[in-house]
C-alpha positions in Angstrom: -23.6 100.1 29.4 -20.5 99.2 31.2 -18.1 96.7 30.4 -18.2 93.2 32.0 -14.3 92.9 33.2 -15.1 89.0 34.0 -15.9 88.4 30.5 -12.7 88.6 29.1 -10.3 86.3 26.6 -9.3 83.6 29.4 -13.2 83.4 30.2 -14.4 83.8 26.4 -15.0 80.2 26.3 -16.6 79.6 30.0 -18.9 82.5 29.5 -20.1 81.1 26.2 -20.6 77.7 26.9 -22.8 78.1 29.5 -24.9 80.9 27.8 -24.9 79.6 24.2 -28.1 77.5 23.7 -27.1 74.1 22.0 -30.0 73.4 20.1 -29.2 69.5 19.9 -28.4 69.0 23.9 -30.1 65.3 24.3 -33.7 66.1 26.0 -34.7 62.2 25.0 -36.8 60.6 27.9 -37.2 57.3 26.3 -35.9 55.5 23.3 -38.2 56.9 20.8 -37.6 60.3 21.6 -33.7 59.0 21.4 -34.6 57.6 17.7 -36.3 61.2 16.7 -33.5 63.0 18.2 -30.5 61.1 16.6 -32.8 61.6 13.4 -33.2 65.0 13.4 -29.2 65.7 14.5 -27.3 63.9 12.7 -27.9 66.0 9.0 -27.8 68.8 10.8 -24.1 67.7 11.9 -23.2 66.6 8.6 -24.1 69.8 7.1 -22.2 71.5 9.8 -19.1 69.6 8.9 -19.5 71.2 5.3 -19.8 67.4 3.7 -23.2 68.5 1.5 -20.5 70.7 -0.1 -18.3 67.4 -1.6 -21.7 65.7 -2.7 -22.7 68.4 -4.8 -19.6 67.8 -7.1 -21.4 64.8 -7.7 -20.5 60.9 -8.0 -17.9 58.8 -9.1 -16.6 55.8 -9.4 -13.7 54.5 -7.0 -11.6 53.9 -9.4 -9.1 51.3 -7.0 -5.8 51.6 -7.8 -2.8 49.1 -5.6 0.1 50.4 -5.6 2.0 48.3 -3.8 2.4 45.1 -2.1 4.7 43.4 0.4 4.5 40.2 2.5 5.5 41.2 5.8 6.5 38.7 8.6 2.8 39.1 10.1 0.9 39.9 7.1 0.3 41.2 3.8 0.1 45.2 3.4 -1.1 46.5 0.6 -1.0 50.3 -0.5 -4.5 51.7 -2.7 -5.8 54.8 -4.0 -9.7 55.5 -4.4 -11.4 58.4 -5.8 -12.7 60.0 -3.5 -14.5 62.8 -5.1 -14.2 63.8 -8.8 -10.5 63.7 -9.9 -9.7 63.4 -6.3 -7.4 60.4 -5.0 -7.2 59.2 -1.4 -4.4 57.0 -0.4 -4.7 53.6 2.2 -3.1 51.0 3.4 -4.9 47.5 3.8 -3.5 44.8 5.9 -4.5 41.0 6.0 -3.6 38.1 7.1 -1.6 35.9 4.7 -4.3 33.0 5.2 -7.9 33.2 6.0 -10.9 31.7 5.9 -13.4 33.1 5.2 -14.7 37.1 5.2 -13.0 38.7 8.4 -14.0 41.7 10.2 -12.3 45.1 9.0 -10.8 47.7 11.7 -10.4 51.1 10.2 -8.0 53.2 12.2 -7.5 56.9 11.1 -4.4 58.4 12.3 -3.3 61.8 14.0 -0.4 63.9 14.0 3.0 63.5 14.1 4.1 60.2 12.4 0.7 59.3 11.7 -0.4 56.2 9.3 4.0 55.4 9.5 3.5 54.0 12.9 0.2 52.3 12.2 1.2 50.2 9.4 4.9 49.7 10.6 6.7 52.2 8.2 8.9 54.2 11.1 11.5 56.7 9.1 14.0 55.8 12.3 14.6 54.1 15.5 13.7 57.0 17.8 9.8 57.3 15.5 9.9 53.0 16.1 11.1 53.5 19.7 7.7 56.0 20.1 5.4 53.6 18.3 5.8 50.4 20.6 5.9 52.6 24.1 3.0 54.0 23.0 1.2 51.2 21.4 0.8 53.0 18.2 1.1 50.1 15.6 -2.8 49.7 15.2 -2.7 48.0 12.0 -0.8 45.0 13.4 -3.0 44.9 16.2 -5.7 44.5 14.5 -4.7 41.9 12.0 -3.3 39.8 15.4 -6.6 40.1 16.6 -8.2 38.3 13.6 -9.2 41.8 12.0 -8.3 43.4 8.6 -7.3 46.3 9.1 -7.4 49.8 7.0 -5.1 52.5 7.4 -5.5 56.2 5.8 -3.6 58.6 4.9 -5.4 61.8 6.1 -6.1 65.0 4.2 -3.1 67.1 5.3 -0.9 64.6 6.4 2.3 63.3 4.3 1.9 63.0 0.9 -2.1 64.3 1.4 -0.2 67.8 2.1 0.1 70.3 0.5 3.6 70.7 -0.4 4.3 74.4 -0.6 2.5 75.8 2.4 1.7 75.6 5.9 4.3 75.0 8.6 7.0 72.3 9.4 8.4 70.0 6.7 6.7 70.2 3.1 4.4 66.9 2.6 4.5 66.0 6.6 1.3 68.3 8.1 -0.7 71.3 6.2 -3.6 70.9 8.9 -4.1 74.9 9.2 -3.8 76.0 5.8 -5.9 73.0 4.3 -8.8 73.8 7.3 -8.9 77.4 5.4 -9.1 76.0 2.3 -11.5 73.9 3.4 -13.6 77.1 4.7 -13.4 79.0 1.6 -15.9 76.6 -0.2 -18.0 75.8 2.8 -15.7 72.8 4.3 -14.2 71.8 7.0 -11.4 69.0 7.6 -13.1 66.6 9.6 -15.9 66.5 6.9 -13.3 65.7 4.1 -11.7 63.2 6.5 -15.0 61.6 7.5 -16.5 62.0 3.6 -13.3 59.7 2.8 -13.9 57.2 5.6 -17.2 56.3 3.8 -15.5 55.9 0.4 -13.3 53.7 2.1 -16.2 51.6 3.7 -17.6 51.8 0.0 -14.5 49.8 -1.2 -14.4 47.8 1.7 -17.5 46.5 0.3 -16.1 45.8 -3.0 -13.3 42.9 -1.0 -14.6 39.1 -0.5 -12.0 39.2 1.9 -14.0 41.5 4.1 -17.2 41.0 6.4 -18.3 45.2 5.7 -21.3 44.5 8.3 -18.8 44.1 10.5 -16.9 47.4 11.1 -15.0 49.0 14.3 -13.3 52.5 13.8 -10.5 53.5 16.3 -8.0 55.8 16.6 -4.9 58.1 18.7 -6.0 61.9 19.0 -6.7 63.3 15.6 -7.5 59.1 14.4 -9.8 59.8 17.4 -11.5 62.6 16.1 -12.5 61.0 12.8 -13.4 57.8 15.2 -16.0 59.7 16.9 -17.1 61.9 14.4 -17.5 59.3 11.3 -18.9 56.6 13.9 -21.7 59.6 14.1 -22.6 60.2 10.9 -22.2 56.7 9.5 -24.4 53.6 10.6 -22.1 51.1 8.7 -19.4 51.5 11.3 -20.4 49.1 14.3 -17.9 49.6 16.6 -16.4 52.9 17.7 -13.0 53.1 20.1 -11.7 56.7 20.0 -8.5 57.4 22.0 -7.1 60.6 23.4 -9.4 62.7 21.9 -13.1 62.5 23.8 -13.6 65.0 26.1 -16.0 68.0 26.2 -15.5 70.8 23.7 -15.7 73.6 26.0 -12.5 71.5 28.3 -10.8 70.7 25.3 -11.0 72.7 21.8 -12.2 75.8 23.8 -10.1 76.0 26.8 -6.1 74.6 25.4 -4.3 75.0 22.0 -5.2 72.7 19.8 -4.4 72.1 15.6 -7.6 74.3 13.6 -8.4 71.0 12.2 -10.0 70.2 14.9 -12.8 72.7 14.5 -16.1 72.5 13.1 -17.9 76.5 12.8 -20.6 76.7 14.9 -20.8 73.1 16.9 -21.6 74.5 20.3 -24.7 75.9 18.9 -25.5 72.1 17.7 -24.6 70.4 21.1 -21.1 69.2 23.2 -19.4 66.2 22.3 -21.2 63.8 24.5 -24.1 64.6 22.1 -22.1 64.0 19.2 -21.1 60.6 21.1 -24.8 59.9 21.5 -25.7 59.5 18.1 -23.8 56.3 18.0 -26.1 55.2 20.5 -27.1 51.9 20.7 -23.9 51.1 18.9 -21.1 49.9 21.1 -18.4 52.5 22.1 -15.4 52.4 24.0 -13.7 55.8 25.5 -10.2 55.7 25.8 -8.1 58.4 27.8 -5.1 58.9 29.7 -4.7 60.0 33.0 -2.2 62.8 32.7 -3.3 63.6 28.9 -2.6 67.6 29.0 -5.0 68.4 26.2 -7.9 66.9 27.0 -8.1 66.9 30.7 -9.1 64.0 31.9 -12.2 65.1 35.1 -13.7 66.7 31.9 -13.3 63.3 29.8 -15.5 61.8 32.4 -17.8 64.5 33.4 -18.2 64.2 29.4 -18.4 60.6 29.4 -21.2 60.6 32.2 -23.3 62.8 30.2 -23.0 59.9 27.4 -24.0 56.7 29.3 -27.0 58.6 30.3 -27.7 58.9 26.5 -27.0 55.0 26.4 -29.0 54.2 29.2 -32.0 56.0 27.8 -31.2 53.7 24.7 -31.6 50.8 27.0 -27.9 49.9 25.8 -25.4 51.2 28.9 -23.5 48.2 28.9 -22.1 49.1 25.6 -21.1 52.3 26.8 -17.6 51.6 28.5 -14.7 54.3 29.7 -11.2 52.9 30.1 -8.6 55.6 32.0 -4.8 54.3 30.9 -2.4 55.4 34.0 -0.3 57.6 31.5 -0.7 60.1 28.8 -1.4 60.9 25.2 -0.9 58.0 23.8 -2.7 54.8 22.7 -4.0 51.9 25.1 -4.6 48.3 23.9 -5.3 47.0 27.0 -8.7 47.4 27.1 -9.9 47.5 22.8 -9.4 44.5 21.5 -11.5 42.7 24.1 -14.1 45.0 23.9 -14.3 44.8 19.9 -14.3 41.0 20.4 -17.2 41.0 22.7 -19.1 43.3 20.2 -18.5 42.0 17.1 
């Protein structure tokens, strides 16, 4: 049998897309076929993401631990560790008004690389990382907290002090993504599971504060926050709202076609269904797209070829007008323009 000199490693990815059968594709003609699908998905994507592998160590208690607290100008930030899993400690920060009344609704905004949670929670190292944060509209946490929200901020498996400190490339404690994802592997993981496992241990503790309304929940995040944004929204009912930015596209555009970080990768996804599925299992629930017109890594026709493909999941699930796309003029970055609006006609 001869060789087939079109199939080669710049058309691995094209070849295999359109070949590979993705069992979970939406078929759904109506809204209970929708229901039955979503039902019959979604475990299937948890257990992809390698998360029945951190239950089976079993349960414990969260264990809250604050760590610090400062009165800012705008608000008060506080600085908690949970257990996440046995003997296993996540850190956040919380920030909240210094008066309220009443519960308030709770933004939890996952990071991505680079500075990560520093920007969010208005902890810049120097004036060039603080210059970054405010052209790029990176300081979430305050945003949220101006916008009548509480807001959560993690620090991410692999990231700062949630690095390992001995491996991996760059500067010790600042980003271990690619040797924590094989770690991960090893014990039937991946990255994004852990990340999203500790999302809901978050929303668990969430539960445990008078200060919060937990029923009322928005997730949203920059590139890798907007991973964990669209993934945990997902898997995880109790998040209402779901705003990921620079990061929704289609796999096969995205992951498969330009370099991107390994935590990024889930084995064996494309056999399970593109992103837009993924989206569609927060369907009826109201999500906002984010993108930027010249983002390099995650093209932007693909973002809405992608994005198409979802609304037709929403429209099935008689909800389109919660399914909104908003295209900033500039690149990866993050775009307030268009969230907090859309999280206060949702909430």
């Amino acid at each position: 049998m001869g060789c087939n000199e079109s199939f080669g490693p710049e058309t691995y990815t094209k070849h295999l897309a359109k070949e590979t059968w993705r069992e979970f594709a939406c078929r759904a003609a109506d809204a209970e076929e929708l229901m039955s699908w979503q039902r019959a998905f979604r475990p299937r994507l948890v257990e992809a993401l390698g998360i029945p592998n951190i239950i089976e160590r079993g349960d414990c208690d969260l264990n809250p631990h604050m760590e610090e607290l400062v009165e800012l100008d705008e608000c008060v930030r506080e600085l908690w560790t949970i257990e996440s899993e046995p003997g296993f400690r996540i850190p956040f920060y919380l920030m909240r008004p210094h008066d309220q009344d009443g519960p308030l609704p709770l933004v939890l905004a996952p990071h991505g690389h680079g500075a990560g949670h520093l920007t969010y929670v208005g902890l810049c190292e120097d004036e060039e990382q603080k210059k970054a944060a405010i052209e790029g509209e990176r300081d979430i946490g305050f945003q949220a907290v101006r916008n009548g929200c509480i807001a959560i901020v993690p620090v991410l498996r692999a990231y700062h002090r949630m690095a390992l400190q001995s491996w991996g490339k760059g500067s010790p404690g600042r980003n271990t993504c690619q040797s924590q994802q094989q770690l991960a592997l090893l014990f039937g993981r991946t990255l994004i599971g852990e990340r999203c496992y500790d999302m809901g241990r978050i929303l668990d503790y969430a539960r445990t504060r008078p200060e919060i309304r937990a029923e009322r929940v928005v997730i949203t995040g920059n590139s890798g926050g907007g991973t964990i944004s669209l993934f945990a929204a997902a898997i995880d009912v109790r998040i209402g709202i779901a705003v990921p930015s620079c990061y929704f596209c289609t796999f096969e555009a995205s992951l498969g076609s330009i370099y991107h970080c390994d935590c990024n990768f889930v084995p064996g996804i494309m056999r399970l269904g593109e992103m837009y599925d993924v989206a569609g299992l927060i369907a009826p629930r109201p999500l906002l797209v984010v993108c930027g017109e010249k983002d390099s890594i995650f093209p932007v026709d693909a973002v809405k070829t992608a994005f198409d493909e979802t609304k037709k999941i929403y429209e099935v699930a008689g909800a389109a007008d919660r399914c909104r796309l908003y295209v900033g003029d500039e690149g990866h970055r993050y775009y307030k323009k268009p969230v907090w609006p859309f999280v206060k006609k949702w909430i």
